[in-house]
BADREN-758813 format. One record per residue (C-alpha): x, y, z negated. Coordinates in steps of 0.05 Angstrom, whole numbers, plus 5000, padded with zeros to 4 digits. Layout:
% BADREN-758813
XYZ
...
This chain:
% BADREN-758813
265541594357
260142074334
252841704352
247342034386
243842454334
236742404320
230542694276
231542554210
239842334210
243642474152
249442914184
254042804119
253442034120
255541984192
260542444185
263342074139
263041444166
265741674222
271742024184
274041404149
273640934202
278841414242
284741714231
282842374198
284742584143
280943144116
285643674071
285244224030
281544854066
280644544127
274544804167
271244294209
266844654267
260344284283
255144504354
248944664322
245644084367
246643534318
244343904256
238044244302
236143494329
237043214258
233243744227
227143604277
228544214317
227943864392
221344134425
216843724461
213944194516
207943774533
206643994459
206344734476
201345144495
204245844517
200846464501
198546974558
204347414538
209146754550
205546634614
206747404647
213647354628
214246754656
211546874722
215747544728
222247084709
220746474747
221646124687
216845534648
211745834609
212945284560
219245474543
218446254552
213246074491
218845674440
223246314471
218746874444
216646424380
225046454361
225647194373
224547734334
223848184399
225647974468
230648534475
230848544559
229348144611
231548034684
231647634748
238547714790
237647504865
242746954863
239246694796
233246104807
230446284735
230946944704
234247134628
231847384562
235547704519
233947724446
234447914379
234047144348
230047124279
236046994253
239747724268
243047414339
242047754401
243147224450
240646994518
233946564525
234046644435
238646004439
233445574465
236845044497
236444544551
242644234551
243943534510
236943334508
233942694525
230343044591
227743624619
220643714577
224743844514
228944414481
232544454419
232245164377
237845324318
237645104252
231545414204
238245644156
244645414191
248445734130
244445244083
245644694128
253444824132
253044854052
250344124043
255743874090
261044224054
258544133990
258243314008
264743184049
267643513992
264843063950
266642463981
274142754009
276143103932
278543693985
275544383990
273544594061
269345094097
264644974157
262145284219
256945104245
256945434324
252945624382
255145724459
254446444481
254246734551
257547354559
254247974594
250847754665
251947054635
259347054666
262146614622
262146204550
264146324477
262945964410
259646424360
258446154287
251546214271
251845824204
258145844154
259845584077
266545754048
268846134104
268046904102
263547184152
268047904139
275048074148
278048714109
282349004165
285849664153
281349834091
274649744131
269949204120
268948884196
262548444201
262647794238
257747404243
């Protein structure tokens, strides 16, 4: 019974709400895993593309990918460098693939279309997801006397965009390395 979130939602207080109003019981060291979409659209980060202007870089790109300039713009603004980018045949809008601000290399920078209120809008990643997973933590744990880690996560595609995983993309109290055979394994 999560709501619809919206700019300027405190993510703890419904969370909690909606945690003691169901069955849940939060415990010790449980990790609760949260989409990035409802800390990005409280956070204010849900684009208005009437609101941008692209860039004549945004607009070649866009022409060559058959893709809104609009959003090739917000694309280009979230990347550090757009990495590659290609038009299959069978694809109606071509990809980007970039190295995010944030260290990700993703497709499109994690712009994203999907859960917004229409087409003109897209919703980028938390500023600091790993800040924003800290105030949640450090509040349910608060309220719920437990300790707990959380994730927040984003939906990959996998090469040629065949396919979906969850990556985290913002963490507290959950290590983002493993020690495996006496080598230090970054995950991210």
């Amino acid at each position: 019974n999560i709501p619809d979130i919206n700019e300027g939602d405190n993510i703890s207080d419904i969370l909690i709400s909606v945690l003691e109003q169901s069955s849940i019981i939060l415990k010790e060291h449980d990790v609760l895993c949260l989409a990035h979409k409802i800390f990005s659209k409280a956070e204010g980060n849900v684009i208005a593309l009437k609101d941008v202007v692209p860039s004549h870089e945004a607009r070649a790109m866009a022409a060559k990918l058959n893709k809104d300039s609009r959003k090739v713009d917000v694309i280009m603004r979230e990347s550090n460098h757009v990495l590659r980018s290609f038009k299959r045949p069978d694809q109606n809008e071509g990809v980007m693939i970039c190295e995010h601000r944030l260290g990700f290399i993703s497709a499109n920078a994690a712009v994203d279309e999907s859960n917004t209120e229409d087409d003109q809008t897209v919703i980028t990643l938390p500023k600091d997801p790993d800040a924003s997973a800290e105030l949640l933590k450090v509040e349910l744990a608060n309220r719920f006397g437990v300790r707990l880690g959380v994730v927040i996560t984003d939906t990959f595609g996998r090469p040629w965009r065949l396919g979906q995983v969850n990556v985290a993309v913002g963490l507290a109290a959950v290590p983002a390395t493993k020690q495996t055979n006496g080598k230090n394994i970054k995950r991210r």
